[in-house]
C-alpha positions as CSV (number, residue, x, y, z in Angstrom):
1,X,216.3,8.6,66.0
2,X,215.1,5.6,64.7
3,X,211.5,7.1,64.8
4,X,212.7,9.5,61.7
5,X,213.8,6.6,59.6
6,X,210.2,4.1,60.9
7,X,208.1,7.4,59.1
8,X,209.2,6.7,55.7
9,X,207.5,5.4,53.6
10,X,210.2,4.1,50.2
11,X,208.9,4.5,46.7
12,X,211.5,2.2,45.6
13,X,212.4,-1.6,46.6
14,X,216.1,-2.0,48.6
15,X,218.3,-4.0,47.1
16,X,219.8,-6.8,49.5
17,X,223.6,-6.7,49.6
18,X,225.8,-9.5,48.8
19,X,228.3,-11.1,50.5
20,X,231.3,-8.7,49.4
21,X,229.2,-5.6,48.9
22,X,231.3,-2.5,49.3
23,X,230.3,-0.6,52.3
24,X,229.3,3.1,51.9
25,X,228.1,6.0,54.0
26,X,225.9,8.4,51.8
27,X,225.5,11.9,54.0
28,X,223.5,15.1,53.7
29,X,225.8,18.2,55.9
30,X,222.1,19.0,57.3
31,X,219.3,17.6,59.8
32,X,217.2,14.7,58.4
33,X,214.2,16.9,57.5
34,X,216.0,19.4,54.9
35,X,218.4,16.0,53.9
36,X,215.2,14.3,53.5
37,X,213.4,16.8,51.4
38,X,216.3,17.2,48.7
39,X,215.2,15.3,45.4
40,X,218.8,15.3,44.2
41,X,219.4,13.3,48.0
42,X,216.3,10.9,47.5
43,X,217.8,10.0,43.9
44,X,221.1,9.4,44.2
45,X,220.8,7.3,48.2
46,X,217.9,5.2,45.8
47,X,220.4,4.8,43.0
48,X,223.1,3.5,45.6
49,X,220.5,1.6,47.3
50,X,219.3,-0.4,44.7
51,X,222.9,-1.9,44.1
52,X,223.3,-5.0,45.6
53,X,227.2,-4.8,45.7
54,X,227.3,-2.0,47.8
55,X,226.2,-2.1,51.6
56,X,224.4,2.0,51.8
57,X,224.0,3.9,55.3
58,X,222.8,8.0,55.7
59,X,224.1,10.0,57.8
60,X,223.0,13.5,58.5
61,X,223.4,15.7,61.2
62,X,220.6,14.7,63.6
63,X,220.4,11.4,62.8
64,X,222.2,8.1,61.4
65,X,221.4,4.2,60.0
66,X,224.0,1.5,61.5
67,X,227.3,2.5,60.2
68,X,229.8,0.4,59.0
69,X,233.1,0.4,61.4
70,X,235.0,0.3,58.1
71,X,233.6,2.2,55.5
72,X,235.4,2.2,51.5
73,X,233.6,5.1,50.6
74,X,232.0,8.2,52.4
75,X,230.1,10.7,50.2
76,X,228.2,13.7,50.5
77,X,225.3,15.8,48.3
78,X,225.8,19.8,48.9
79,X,223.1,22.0,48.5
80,X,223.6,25.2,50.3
81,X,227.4,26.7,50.5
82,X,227.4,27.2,54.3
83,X,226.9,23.4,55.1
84,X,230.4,23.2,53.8
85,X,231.4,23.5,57.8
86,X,229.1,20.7,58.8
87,X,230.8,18.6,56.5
88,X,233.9,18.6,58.2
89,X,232.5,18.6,61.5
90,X,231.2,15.4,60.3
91,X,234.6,13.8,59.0
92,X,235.9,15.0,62.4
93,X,233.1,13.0,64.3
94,X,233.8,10.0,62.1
95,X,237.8,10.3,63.1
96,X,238.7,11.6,58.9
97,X,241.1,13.9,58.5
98,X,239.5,17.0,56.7
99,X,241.7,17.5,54.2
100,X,242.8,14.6,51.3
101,X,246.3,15.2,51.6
102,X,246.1,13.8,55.0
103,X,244.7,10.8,54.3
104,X,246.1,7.3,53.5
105,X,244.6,3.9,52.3
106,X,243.0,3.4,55.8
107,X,240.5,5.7,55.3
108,X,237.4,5.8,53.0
109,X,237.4,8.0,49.8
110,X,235.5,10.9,50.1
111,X,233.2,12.3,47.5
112,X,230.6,14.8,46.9
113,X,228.2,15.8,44.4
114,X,225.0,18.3,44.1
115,X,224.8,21.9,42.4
116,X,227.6,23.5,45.0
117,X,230.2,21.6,44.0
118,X,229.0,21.2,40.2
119,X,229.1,25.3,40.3
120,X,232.9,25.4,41.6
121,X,234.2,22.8,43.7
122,X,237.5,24.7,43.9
123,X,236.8,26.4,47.9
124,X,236.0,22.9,48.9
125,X,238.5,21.1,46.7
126,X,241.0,20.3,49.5
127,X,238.6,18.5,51.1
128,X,237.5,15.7,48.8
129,X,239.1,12.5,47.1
130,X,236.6,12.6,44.3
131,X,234.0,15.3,43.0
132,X,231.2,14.4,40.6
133,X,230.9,17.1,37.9
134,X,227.0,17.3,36.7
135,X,223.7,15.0,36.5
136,X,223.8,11.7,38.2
137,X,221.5,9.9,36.6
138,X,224.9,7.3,34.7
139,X,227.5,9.2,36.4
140,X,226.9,7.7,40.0
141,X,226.7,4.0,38.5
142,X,230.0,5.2,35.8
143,X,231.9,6.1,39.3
144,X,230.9,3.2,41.5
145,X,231.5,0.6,38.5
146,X,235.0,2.3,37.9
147,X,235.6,1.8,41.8
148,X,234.6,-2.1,41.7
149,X,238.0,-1.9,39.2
150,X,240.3,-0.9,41.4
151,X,239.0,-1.7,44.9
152,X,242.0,-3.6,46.4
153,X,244.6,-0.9,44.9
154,X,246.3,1.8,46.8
155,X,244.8,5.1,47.2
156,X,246.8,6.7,44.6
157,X,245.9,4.2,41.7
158,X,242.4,4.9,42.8
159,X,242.4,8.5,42.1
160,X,244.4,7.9,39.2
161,X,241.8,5.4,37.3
162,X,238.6,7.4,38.6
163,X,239.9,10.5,36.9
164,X,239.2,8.5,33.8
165,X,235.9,8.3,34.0
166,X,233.9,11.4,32.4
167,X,232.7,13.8,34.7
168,X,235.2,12.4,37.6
169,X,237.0,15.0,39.2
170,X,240.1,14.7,41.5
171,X,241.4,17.6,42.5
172,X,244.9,16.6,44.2
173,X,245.8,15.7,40.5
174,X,245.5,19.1,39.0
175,X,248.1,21.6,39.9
176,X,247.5,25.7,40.3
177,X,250.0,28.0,40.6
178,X,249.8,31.7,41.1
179,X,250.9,35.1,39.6
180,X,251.6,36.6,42.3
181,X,253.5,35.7,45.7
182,X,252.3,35.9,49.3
183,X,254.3,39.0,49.6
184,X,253.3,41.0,46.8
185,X,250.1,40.2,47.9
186,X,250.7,41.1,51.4
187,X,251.6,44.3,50.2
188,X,248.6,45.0,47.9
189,X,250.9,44.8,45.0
190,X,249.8,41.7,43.3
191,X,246.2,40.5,43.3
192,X,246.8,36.9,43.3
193,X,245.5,35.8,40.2
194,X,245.5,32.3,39.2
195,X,248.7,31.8,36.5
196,X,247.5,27.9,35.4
197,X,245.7,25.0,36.5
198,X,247.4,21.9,34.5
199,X,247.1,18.2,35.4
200,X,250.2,16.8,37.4
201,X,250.3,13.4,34.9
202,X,250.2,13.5,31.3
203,X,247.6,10.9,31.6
204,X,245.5,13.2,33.5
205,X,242.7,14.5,31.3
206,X,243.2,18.1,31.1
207,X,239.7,19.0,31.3
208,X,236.6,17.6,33.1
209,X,233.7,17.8,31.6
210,X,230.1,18.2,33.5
211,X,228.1,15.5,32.5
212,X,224.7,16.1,30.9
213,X,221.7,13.9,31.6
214,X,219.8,14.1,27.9
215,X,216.8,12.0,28.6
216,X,213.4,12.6,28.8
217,X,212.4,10.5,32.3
218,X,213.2,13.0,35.1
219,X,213.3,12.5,38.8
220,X,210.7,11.8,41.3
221,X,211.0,11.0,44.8
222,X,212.5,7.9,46.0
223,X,210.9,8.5,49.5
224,X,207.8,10.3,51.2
225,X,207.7,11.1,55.2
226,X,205.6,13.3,57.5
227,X,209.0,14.1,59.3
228,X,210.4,16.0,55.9
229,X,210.9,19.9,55.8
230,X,208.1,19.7,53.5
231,X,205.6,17.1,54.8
232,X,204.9,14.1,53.3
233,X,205.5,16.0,49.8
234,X,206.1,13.6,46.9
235,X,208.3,15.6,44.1
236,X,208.4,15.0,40.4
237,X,210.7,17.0,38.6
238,X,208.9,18.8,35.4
239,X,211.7,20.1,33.2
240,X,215.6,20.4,33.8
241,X,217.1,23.9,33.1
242,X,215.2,26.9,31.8
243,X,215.0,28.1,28.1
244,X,215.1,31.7,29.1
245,X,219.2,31.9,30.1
246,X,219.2,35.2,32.2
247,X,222.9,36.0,32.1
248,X,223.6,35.7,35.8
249,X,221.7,32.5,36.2
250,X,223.2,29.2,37.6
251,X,220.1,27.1,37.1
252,X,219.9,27.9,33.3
253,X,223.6,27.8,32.0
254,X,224.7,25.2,34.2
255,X,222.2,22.8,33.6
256,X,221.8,23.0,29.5
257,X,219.9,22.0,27.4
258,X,216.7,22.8,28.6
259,X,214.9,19.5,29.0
260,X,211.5,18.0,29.8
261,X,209.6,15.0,31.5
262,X,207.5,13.6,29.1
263,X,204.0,13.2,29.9
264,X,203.0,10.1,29.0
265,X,206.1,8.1,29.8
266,X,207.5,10.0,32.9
267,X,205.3,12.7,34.6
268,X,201.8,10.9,34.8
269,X,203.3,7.6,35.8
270,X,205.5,9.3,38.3
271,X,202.7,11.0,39.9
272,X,200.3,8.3,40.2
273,X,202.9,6.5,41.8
274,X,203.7,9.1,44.4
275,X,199.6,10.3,45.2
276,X,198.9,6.4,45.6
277,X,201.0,7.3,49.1
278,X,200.2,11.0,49.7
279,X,198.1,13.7,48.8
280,X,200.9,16.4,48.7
281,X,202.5,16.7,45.2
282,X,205.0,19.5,44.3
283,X,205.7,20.3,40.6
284,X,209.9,21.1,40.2
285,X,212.0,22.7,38.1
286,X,213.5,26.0,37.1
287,X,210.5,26.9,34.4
288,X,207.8,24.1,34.9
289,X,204.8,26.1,33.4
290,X,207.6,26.1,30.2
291,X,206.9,22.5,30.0
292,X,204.8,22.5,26.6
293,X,202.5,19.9,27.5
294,X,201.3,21.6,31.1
295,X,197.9,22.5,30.0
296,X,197.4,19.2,29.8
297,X,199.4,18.5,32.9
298,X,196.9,20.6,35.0
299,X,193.7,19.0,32.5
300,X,195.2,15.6,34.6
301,X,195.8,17.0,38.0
302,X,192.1,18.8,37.6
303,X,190.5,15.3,37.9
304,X,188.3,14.8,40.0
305,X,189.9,11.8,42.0
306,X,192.7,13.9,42.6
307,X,190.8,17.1,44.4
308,X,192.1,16.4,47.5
309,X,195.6,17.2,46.2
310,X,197.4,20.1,47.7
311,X,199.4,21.4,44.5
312,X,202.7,22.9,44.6
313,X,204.9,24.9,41.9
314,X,208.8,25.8,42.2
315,X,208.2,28.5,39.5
316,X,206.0,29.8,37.3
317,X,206.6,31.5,34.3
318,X,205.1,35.4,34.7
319,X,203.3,35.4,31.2
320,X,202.4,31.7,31.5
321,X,200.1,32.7,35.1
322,X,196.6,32.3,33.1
323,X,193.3,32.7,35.0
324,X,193.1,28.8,34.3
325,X,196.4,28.1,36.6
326,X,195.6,30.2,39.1
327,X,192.3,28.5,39.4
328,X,193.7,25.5,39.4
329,X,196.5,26.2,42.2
330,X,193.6,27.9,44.3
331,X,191.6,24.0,43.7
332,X,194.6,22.6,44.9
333,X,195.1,24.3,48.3
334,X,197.3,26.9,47.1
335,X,197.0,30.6,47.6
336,X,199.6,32.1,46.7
337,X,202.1,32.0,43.6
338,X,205.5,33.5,43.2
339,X,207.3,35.0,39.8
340,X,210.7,36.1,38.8
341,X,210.4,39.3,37.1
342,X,214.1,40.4,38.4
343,X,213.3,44.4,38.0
344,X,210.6,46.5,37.1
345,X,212.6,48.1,33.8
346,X,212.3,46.9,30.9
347,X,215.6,48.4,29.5
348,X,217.4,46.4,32.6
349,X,215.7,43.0,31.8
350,X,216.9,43.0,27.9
351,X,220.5,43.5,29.4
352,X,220.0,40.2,31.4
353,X,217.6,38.4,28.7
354,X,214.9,38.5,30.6
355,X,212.3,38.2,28.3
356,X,209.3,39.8,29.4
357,X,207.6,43.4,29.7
358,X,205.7,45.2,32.5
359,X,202.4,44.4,30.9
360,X,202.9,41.3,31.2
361,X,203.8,41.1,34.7
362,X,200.2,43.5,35.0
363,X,198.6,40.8,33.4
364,X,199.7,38.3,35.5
365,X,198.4,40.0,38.9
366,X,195.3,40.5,37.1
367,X,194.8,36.4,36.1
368,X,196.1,35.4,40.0
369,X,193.5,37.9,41.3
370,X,190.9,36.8,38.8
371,X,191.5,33.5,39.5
372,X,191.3,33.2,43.4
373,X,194.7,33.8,44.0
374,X,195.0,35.9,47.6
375,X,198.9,36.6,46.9
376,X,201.8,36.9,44.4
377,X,205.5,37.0,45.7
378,X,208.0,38.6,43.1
379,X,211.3,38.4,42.8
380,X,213.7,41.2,42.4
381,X,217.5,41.8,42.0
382,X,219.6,45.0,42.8
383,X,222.8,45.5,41.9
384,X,222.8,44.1,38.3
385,X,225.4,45.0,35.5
386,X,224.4,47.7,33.7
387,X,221.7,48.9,36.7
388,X,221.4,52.7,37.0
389,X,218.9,54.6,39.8
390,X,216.0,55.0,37.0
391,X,215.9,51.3,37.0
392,X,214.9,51.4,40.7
393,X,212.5,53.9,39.7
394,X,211.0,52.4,37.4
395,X,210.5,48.8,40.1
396,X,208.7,51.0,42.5
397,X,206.8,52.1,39.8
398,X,205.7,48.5,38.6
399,X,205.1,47.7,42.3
400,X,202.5,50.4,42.5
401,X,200.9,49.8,38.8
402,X,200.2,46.0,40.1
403,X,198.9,47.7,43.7
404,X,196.1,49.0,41.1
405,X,195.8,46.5,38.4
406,X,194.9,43.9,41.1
407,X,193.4,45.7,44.0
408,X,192.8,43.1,47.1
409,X,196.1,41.0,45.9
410,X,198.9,40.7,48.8
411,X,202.1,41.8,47.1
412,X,205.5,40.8,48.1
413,X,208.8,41.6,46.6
414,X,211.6,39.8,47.4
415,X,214.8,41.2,46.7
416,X,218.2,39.9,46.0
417,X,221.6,41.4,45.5
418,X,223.5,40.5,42.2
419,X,226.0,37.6,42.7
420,X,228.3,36.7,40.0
421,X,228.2,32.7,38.8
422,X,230.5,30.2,37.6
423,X,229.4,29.1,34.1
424,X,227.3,32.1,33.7
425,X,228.2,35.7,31.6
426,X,228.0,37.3,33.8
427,X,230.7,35.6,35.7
428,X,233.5,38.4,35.3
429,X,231.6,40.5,37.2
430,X,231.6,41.5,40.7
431,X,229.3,42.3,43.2
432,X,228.3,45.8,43.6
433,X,229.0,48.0,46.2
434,X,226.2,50.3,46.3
435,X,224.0,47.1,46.5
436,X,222.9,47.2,50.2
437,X,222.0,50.8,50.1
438,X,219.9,50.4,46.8
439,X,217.8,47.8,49.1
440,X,217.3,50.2,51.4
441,X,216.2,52.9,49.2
442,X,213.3,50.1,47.6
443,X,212.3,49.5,51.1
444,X,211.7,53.0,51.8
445,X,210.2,54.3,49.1
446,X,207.7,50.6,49.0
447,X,207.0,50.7,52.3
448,X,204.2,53.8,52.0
449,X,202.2,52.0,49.7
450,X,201.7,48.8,51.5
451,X,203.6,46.9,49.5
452,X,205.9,43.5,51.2
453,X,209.5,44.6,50.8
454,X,211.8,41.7,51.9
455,X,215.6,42.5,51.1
456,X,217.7,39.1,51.3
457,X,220.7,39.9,53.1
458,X,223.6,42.1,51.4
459,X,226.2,40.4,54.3
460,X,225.3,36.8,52.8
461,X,225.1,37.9,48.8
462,X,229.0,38.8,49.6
463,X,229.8,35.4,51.6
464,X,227.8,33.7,48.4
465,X,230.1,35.7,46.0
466,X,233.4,34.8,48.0
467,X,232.2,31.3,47.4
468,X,230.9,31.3,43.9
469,X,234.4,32.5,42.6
470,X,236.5,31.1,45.4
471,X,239.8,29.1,44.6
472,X,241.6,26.7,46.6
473,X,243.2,29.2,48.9
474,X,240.0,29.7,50.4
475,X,240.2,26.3,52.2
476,X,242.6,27.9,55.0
477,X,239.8,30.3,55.3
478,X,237.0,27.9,55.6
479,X,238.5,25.8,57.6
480,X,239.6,28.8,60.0
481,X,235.8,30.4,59.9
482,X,233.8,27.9,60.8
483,X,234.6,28.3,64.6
484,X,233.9,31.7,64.2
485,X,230.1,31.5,62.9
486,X,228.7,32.6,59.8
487,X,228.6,36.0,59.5
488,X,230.3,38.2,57.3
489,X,232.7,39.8,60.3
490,X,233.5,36.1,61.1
491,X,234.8,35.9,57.5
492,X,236.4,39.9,57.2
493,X,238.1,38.6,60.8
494,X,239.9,35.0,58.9
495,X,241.1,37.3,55.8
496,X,242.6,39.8,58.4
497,X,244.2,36.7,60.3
498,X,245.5,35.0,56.8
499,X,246.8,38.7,55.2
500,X,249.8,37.8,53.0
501,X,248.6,33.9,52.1
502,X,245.0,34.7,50.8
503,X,243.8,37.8,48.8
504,X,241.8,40.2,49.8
505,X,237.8,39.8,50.2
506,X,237.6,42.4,47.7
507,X,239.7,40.7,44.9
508,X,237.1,37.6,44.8
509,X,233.8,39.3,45.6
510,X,233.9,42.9,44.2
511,X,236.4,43.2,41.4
512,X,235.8,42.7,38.0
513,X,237.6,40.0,36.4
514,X,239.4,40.6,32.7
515,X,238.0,38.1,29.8
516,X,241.9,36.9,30.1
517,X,242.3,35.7,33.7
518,X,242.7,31.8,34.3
519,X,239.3,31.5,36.2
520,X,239.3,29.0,39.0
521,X,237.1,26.5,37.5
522,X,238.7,27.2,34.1
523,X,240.0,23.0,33.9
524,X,235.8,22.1,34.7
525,X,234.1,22.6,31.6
526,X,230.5,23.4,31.8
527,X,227.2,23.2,28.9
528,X,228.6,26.0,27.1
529,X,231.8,27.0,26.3
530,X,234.1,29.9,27.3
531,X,233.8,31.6,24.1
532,X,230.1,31.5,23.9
533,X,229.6,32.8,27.3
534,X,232.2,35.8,26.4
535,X,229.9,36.5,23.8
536,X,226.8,36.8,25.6
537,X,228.6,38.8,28.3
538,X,229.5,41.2,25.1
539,X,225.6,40.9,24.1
540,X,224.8,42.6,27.6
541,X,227.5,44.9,27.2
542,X,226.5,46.5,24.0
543,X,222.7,46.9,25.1
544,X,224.1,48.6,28.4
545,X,226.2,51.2,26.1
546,X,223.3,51.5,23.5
547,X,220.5,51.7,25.8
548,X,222.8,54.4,27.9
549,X,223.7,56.7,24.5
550,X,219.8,56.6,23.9
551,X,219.0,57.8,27.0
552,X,221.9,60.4,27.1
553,X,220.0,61.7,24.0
554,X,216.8,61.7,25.2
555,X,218.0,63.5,28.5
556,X,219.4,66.0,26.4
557,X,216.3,66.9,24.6
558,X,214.3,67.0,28.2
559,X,217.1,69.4,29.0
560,X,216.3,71.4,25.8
561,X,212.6,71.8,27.0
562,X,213.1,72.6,30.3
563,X,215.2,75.1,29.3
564,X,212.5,77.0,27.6
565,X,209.9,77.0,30.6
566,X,210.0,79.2,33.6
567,X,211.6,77.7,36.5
568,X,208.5,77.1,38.6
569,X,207.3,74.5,36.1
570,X,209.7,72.2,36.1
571,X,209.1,68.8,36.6
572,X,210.3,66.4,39.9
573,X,212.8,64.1,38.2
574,X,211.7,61.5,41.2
């Protein structure tokens, strides 16, 4: 165990703690090498362990520092929905009740952070003291200062000062109460929809806000280790958010405005720093080639001190792949590059606002081939608003144009099913039905041209959805299917057992939502406000219905023509 912890090598100096230093466990609901690997963990145990007045220990799930037999404050960074389950294995191991409620003054307060919780913390809400709404760069110091202030106090007049500080939620003060009763919704009468969410104190802020990080010196890692997911990768995030705003994406609206490192002051100091220590650097963030200074970026990396660098991108920016990157990643020990493109019609991409064409995406497979690139990965989505068959049509059709624009380039196309988001437009929508069987019909009809197909599973797009527009009722669920495993019949299996005190799977993951329901999250204020988001859900809308009456006119002249020709000459519509 210790061995994991002797590999590391800190990018950051410890701060000794004082005498009366407040004693804290800081955990990742994972094994050491995908804790380890997390930026946002790196950051925020550096930013903790650089305070002397606080006394910082990790835990994960594999492997632990000393703990403290007493510890004032336990929290957590979630990443991926799922580890929700080895958080409260963990409380349990630790002797915690799982649920706040149960706890008294004895106990540490428990908090948690990352892009779950940020998202909707509302399924796990009954399982936290404290949740941090947003970007931690002044909100970790805001809540451990405000802490300091009320240290010796009982638990309640914790809660009740920590609330005050801005992006501080506490869940057990707001109150949500229900339209419907467990026997109308036991009967399939009511759908349980939320009625309000209010604070339970007048003093209570009525609304937390997510707080926004707004400068221009993003995160790097804190820590590099051979024993990492990724090994010995030092990080450096590029640019925060994405200037595109797809309507069903998280990692845009959530994380607003779209920012960037700057390249003087942040990126090439962070990145000297890190490749003094390793020769492994990955470039982060939603759209990093969107950075507007990354020509130069790669003019820096393309030195020749640093040729030894193996060169990693999160994401790249279809119509910003230029023969010049690609040459560059295939210098740098990379092979392969992926790209969202999200469907092969253009009509379906203006719905989302995706802005890009199919020649685009052509000319991006013919810069990574040009360049040296052996492979491009796409990825896809089924089941969009708005998608109709021709819009699967028209992916296998791009699929096969790229086949020919790029001969010799392995193609992959990942596939996802649409799942609706907190914060996002597209966030009254559910998840469609037909979704699992318009993967399969992509798979076959890919599969005779040699083309990758790799479907992410429908079962977990419907867990994610449960998730993603949970409420608070789901904590009987969760709590009940996590001894079951993780699949979706685990899940079907604890909404059959709770019928009559939770709605139906259904109700969160396939309905659509009116504009006018109280939304789970509706007290957590995100980037952009409810109004705004209605609009660009209305947006999407009217391009679905104009795009649709233009088709319906153009099928009607096709009609007209066939009409007119003898049978034998009409054409295969597929």
């Amino acid at each position: 165990m210790t061995a994991l912890f002797d590999a590391e090598r800190l990018l950051f100096t410890p701060a000794q703690p004082g005498l009366d230093a407040i004693p804290v466990v800081f955990a990742f609901p994972n094994a050491y090498s995908v804790g380890i690997t997390s930026l946002g963990y790196q950051v925020v145990w550096a930013t903790l362990a650089t305070r002397a007045d606080l006394q910082v220990s990790r835990l994960f799930t594999d492997a632990q520092e000393s703990l403290p037999s007493h510890p004032e404050l336990l929290g957590f960074s979630l990443s991926w929905e799922l580890d929700y389950a080895n958080i409260l294995a963990m409380l349990e191991r630790l002797g915690i009740p799982i649920r706040a409620e149960e706890r008294g003054d004895d106990y540490p307060l428990v908090f948690g952070g990352g892009s779950v919780l940020t998202a909707n913390p509302e399924p796990f809400a009954a399982f936290f003291d404290v949740i941090l709404l947003g970007d931690g760069e002044t909100l970790v110091d805001d809540f451990i200062t405000a802490f300091h202030q009320v240290r010796g106090a009982e638990r309640s007049e914790q809660l009740k000062h920590l609330v005050q500080v801005p992006g501080v939620y506490v869940p057990s003060l707001y109150d949500v109460t229900y339209a419907d009763d467990a026997r109308a919704i036991a009967s399939g009468a009511g759908s349980g929809c939320i009625r309000a969410i209010a604070p339970s104190d007048a003093a209570i802020p009525p609304v937390v806000e997510k707080q926004t990080y707004r400068g221009n010196v993003l995160s790097a890692s804190t820590v590099v280790t051979e024993k990492a997911a990724w090994e010995n990768i030092y990080m450096v995030e590029v640019v925060r958010s994405c200037p595109e705003m797809c309507r069903f994406c998280l990692a845009s609206y959530l994380t607003l405005p779209f920012r960037t490192a700057s390249l003087e002051g942040s990126l090439i100091p962070a990145i000297d720093r890190g490749l003094a220590v390793t020769h492994r650097l990955g470039l982060l963030g939603a759209s990093v080639t969107q950075h507007p200074e990354f020509d130069m970026l790669l003019d820096y990396l393309d030195q020749p001190k640093y040729d030894d660098v193996r060169l990693s991108i999160a994401s790249v920016r279809t119509n910003t792949l230029t023969q010049k990157l690609a040459r560059s990643l295939v210098k740098h020990d990379t092979r392969s590059v992926t790209i969202a493109v999200e469907s092969g019609s253009d009509r379906l991409r203006q719905v989302i606002n995706k802005k890009l064409e199919n020649e685009e995406i052509v000319q991006a497979a013919v810069n990574a081939k040009a360049g040296g690139l052996s492979a491009m990965k796409l990825y896809g989505m089924v089941g969009v608003p708005g998608e109709r068959p021709e819009d699967l049509e028209a992916t296998v059709a791009m699929m096969r144009s790229l086949k020919q624009a790029a001969p010799g380039l392995r193609l992959t196309l990942g596939c996802s099913t649409f799942v609706p988001k907190a914060h996002t437009p597209f966030q009254w929508f559910g998840v469609n039905p037909e979704a699992e069987k318009r993967l399969k019909l992509l798979q076959k009809q890919l599969r005779p041209y040699g083309i990758d197909f790799r479907p992410e599973s429908y079962n977990w797009s419907v867990i994610q959805a449960l998730i993603s527009r949970g409420d608070r009722r789901l904590a009987l669920l969760l709590e009940r299917v996590r001894h079951y495993g993780d699949s979706l019949g685990s899940y079907r299996r604890a909404f059959k057992e709770l019928r009559g005190q939770v709605p139906d799977l259904d109700y969160y993951v396939h309905q659509d939502w009116a504009l006018d329901q109280v939304l789970p999250w509706e007290h957590l204020r995100g980037p952009l406000p409810k109004a705004t988001l209605v609009k660009h859900r209305e947006s999407a809308i009217a391009l679905m219905e104009a795009k649709q009456d233009a088709d319906l006119t153009d099928a009607d002249v096709l009609a007209s023509q066939l009409a007119s020709q003898p049978s034998e000459a009409m054409p295969s519509l597929h």
